[in-house]
N, CA, C and O atoms as a printed pandas DataFrame, in Angstrom:
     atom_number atom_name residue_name chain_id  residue_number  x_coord  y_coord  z_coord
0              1         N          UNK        A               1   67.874   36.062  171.307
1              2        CA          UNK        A               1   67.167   35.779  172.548
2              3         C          UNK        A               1   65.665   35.766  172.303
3              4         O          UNK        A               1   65.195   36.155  171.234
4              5         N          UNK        A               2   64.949   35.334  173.263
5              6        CA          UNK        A               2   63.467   34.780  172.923
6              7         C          UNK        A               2   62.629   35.413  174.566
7              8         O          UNK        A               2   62.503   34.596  175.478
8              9         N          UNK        A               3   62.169   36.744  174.748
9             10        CA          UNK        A               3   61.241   36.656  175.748
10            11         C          UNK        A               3   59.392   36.737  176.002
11            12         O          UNK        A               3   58.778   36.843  174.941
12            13         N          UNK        A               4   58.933   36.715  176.674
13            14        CA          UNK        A               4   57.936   36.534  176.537
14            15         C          UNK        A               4   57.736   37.642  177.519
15            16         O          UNK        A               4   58.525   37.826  178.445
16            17         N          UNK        A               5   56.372   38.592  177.252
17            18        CA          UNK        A               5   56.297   39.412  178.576
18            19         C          UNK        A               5   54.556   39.565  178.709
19            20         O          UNK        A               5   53.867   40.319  178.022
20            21         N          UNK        A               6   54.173   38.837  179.549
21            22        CA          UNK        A               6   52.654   38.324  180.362
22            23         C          UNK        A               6   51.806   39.118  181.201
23            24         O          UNK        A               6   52.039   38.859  182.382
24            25         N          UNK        A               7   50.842   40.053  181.041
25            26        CA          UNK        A               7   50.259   40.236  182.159
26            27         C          UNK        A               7   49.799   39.589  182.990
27            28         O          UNK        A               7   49.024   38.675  182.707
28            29         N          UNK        A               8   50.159   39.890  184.303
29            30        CA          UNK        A               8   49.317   38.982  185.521
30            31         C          UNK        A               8   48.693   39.767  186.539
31            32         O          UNK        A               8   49.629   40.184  187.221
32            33         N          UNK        A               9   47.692   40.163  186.977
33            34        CA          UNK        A               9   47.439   40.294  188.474
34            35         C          UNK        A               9   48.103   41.762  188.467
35            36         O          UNK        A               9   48.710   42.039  189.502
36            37         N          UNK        A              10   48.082   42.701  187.500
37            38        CA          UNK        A              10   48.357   44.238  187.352
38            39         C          UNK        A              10   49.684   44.239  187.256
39            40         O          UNK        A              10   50.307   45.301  187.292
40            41         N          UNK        A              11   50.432   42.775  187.091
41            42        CA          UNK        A              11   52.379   43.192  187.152
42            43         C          UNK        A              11   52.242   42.430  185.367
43            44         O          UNK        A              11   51.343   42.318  184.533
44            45         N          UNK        A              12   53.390   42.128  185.444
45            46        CA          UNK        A              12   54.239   41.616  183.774
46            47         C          UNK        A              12   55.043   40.704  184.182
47            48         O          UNK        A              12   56.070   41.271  184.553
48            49         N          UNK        A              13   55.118   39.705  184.299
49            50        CA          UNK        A              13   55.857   38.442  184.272
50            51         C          UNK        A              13   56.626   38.244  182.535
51            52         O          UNK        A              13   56.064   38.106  181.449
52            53         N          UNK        A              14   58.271   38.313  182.931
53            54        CA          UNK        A              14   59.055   37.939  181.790
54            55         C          UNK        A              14   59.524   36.948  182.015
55            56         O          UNK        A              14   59.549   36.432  183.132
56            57         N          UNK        A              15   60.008   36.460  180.961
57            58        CA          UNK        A              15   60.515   35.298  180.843
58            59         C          UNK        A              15   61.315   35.385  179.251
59            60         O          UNK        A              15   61.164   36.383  178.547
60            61         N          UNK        A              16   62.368   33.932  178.706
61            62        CA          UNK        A              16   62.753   33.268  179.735
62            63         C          UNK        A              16   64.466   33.214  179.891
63            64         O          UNK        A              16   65.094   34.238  179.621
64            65         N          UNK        A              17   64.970   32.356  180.200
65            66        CA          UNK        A              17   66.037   32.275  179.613
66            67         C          UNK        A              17   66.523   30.617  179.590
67            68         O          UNK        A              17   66.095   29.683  180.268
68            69         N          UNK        A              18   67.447   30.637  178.673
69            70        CA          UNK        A              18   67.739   28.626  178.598
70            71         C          UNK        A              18   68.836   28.411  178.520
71            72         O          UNK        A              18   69.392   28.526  177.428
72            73         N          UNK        A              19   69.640   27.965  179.825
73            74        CA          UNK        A              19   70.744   27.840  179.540
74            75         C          UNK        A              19   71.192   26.489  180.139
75            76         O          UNK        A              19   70.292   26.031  180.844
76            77         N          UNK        A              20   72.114   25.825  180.099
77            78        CA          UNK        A              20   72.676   24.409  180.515
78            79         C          UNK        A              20   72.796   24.652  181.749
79            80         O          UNK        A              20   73.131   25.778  182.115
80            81         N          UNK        A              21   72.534   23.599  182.681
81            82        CA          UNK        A              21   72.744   23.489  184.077
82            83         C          UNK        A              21   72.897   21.879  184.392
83            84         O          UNK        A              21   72.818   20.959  183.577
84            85         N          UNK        A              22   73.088   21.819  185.516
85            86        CA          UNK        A              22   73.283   20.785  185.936
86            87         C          UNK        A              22   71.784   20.470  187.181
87            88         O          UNK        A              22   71.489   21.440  187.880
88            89         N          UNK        A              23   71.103   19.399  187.338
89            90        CA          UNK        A              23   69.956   19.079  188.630
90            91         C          UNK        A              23   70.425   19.044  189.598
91            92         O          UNK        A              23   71.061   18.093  190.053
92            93         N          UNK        A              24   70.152   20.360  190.259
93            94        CA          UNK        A              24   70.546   20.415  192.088
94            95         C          UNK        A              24   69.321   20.934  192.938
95            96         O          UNK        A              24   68.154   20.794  192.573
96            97         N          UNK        A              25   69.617   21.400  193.827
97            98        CA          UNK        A              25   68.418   21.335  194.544
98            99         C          UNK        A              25   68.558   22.745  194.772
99           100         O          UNK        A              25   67.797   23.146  195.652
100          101         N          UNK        A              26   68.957   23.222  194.493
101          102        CA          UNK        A              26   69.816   24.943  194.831
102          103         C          UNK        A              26   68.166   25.642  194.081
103          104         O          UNK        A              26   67.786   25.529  192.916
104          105         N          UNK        A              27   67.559   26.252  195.089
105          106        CA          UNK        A              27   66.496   27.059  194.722
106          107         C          UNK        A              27   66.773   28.949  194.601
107          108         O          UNK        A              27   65.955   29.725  195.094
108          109         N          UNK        A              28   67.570   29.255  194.144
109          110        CA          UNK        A              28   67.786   30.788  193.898
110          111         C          UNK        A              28   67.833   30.871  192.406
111          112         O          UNK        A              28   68.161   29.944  191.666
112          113         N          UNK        A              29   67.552   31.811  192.118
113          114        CA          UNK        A              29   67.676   32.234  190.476
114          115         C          UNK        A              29   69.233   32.839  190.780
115          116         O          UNK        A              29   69.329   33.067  191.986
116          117         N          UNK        A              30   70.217   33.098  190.201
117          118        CA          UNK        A              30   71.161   33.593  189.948
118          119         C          UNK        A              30   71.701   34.857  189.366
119          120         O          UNK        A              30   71.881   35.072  188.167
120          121         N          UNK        A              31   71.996   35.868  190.611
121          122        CA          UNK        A              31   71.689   37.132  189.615
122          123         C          UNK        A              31   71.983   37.236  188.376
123          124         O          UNK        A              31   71.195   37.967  187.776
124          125         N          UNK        A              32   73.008   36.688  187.590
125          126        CA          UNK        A              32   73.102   36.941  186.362
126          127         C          UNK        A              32   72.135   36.732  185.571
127          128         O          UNK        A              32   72.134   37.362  184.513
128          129         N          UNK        A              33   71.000   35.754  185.867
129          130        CA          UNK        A              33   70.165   35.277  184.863
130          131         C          UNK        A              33   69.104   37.034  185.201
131          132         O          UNK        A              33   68.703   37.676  184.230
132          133         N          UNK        A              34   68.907   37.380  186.242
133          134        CA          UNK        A              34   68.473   38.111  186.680
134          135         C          UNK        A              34   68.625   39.550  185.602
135          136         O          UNK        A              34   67.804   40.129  184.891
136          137         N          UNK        A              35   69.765   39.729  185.822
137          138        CA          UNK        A              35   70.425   40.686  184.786
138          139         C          UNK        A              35   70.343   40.474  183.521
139          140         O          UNK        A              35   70.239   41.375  182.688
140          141         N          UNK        A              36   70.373   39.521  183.324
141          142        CA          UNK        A              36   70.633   39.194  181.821
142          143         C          UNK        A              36   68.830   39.512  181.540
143          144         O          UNK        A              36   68.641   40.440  180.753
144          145         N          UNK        A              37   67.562   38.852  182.093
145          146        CA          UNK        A              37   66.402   39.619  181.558
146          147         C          UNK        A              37   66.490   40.792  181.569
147          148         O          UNK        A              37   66.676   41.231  180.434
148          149         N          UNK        A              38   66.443   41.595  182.386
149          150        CA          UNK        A              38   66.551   43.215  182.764
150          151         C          UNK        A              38   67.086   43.792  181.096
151          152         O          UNK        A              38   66.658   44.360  180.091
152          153         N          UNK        A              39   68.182   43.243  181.615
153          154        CA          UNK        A              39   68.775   43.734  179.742
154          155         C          UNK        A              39   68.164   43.593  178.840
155          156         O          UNK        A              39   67.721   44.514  178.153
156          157         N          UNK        A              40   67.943   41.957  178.563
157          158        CA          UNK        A              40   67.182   42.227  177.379
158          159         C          UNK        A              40   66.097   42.650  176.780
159          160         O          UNK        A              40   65.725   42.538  175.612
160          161         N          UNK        A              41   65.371   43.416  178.191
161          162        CA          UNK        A              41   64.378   43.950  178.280
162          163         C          UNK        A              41   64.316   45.560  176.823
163          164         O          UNK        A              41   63.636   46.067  175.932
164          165         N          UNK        A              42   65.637   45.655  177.604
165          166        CA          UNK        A              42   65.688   46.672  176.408
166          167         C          UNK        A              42   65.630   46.770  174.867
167          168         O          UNK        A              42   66.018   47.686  174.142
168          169         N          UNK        A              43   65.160   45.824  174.613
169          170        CA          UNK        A              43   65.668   45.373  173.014
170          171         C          UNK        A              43   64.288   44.895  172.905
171          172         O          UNK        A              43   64.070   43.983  172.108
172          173         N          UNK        A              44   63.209   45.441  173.677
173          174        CA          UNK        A              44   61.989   45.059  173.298
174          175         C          UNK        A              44   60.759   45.864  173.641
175          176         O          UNK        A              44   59.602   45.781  173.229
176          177         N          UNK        A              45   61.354   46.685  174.535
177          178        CA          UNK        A              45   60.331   47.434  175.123
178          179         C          UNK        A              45   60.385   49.459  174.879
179          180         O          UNK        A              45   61.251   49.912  175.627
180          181         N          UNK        A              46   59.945   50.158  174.364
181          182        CA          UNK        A              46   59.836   51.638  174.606
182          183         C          UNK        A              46   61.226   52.372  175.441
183          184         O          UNK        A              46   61.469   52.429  176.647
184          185         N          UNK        A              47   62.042   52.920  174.183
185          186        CA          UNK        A              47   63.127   53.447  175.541
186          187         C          UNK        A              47   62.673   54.136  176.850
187          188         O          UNK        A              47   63.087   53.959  177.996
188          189         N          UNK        A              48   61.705   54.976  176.377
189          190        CA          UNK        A              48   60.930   55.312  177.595
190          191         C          UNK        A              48   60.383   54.734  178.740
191          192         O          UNK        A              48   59.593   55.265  179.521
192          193         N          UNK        A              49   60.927   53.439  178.795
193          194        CA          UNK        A              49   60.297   52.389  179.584
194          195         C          UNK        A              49   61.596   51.799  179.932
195          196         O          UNK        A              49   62.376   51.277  179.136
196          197         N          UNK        A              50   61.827   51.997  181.812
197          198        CA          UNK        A              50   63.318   51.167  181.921
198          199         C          UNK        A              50   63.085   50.134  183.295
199          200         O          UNK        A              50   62.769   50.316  184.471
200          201         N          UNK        A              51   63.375   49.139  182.575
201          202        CA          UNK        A              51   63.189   48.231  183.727
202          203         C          UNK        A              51   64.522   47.902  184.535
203          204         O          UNK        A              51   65.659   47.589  184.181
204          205         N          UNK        A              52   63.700   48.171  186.181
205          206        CA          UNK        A              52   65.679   48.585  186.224
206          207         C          UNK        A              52   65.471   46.941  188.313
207          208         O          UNK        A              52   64.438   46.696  188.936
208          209         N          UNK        A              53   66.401   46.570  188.481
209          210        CA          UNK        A              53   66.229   45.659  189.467
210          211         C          UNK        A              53   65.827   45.875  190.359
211          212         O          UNK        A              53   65.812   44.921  191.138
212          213         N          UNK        A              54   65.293   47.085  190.833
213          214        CA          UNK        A              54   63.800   47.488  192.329
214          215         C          UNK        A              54   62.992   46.855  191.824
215          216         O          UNK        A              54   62.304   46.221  192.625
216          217         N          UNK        A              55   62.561   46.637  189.997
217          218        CA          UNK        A              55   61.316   46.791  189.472
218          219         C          UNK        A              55   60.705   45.058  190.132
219          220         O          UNK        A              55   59.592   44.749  190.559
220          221         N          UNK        A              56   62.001   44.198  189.967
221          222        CA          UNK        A              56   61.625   42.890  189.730
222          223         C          UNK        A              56   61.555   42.134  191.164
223          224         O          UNK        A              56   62.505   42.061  191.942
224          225         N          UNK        A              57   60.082   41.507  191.408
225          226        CA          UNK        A              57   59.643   41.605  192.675
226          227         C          UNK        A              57   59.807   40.099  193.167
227          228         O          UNK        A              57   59.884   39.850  194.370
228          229         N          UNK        A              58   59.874   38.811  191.908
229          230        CA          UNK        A              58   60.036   37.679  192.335
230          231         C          UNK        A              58   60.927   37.046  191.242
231          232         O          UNK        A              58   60.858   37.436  190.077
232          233         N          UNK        A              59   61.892   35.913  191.698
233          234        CA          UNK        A              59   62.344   34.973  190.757
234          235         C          UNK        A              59   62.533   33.681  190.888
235          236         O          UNK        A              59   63.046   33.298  191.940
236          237         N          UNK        A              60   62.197   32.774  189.938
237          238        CA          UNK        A              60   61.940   31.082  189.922
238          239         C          UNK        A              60   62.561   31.134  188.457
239          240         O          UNK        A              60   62.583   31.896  187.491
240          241         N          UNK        A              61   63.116   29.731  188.891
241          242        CA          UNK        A              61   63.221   29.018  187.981
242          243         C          UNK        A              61   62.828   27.226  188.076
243          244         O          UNK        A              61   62.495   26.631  189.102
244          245         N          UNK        A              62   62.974   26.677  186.799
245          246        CA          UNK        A              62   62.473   25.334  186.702
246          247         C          UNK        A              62   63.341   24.254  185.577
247          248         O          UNK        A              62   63.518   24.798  184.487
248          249         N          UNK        A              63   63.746   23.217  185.649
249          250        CA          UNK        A              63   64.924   22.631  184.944
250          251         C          UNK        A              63   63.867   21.651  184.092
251          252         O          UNK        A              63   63.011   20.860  184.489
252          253         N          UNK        A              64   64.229   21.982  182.965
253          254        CA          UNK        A              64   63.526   20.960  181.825
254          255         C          UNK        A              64   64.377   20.299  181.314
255          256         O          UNK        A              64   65.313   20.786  180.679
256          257         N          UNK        A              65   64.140   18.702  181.564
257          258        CA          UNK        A              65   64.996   17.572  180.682
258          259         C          UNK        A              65   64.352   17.543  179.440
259          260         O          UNK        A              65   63.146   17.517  179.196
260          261         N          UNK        A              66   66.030   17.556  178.131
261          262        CA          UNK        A              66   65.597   17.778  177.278
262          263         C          UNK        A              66   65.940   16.204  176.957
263          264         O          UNK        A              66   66.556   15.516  177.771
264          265         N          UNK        A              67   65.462   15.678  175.637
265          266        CA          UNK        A              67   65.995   14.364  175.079
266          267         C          UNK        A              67   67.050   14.524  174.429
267          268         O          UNK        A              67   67.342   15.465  173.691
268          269         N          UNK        A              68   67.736   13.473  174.726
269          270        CA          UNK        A              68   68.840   13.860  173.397
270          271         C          UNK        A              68   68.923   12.376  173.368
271          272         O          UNK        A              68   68.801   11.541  174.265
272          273         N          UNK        A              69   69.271   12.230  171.542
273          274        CA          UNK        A              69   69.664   11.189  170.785
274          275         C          UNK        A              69   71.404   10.806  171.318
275          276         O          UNK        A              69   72.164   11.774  171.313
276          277         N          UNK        A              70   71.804    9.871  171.620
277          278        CA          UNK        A              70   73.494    9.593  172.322
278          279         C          UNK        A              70   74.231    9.064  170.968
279          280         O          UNK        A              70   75.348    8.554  170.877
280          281         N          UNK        A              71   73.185    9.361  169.844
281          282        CA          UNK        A              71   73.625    8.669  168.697
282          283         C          UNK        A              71   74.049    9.724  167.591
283          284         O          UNK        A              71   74.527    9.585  166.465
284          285         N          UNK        A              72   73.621   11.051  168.492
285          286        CA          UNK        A              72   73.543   12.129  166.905
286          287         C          UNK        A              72   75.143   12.869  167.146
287          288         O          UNK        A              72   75.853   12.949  168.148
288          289         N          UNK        A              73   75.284   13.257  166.004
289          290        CA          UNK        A              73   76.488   14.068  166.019
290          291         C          UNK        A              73   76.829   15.324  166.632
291          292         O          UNK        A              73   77.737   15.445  167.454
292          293         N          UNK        A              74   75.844   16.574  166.087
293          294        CA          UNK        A              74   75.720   17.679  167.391
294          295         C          UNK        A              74   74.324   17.413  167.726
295          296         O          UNK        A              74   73.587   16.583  167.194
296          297         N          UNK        A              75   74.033   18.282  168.746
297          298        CA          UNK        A              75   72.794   18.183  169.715
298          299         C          UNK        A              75   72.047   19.255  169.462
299          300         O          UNK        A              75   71.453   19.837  170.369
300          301         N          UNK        A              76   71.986   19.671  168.098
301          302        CA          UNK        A              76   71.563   20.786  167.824
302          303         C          UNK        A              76   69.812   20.440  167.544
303          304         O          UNK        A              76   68.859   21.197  167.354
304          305         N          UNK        A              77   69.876   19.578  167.589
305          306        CA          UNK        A              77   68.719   18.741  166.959
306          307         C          UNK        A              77   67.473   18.502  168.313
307          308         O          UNK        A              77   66.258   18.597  168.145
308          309         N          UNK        A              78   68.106   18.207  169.518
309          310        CA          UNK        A              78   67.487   17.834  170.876
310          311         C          UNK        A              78   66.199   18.817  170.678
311          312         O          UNK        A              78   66.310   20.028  170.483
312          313         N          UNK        A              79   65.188   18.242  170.743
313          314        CA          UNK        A              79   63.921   18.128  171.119
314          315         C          UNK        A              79   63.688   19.274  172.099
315          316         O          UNK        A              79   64.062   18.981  173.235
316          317         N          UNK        A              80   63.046   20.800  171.946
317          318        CA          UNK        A              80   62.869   21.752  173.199
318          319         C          UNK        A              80   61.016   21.614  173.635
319          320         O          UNK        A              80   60.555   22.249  174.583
């Protein structure tokens, strides 16, 4: 996994996660994705430090089209 963790404005903005979806118009983050940062929070931060779901005050997400070649064999290759 790959996060990023940002100061902003006295909070910490994490990020991210990338997973396949489909383009809808559905504006909620999904608790699991929700959970799934929280967690992996742990694998990066001070055990002494627990980020637990009171902590997390907003969530967005945003859908990035990736390219893909219709010619390649796996898609392991697609352009991030």
């Amino acid at each position: 996994s790959f996060l990023f963790f940002l100061p902003w404005e006295g909070y910490t903005l994490v990020g991210t996660t990338d997973v396949k979806t489909q383009p809808d118009l559905h504006h909620e983050v999904p608790e699991d994705e929700i959970q799934y940062i929280i967690n992996e929070c742990e694998k990066y931060l001070s055990p002494s430090l627990q980020v637990r779901r009171r902590d997390v005050m907003s969530a967005w997400y945003g859908i990035r089209p990736l390219a893909v070649d219709p010619n390649a064999k796996d898609q392991s290759s697609v352009s991030r």
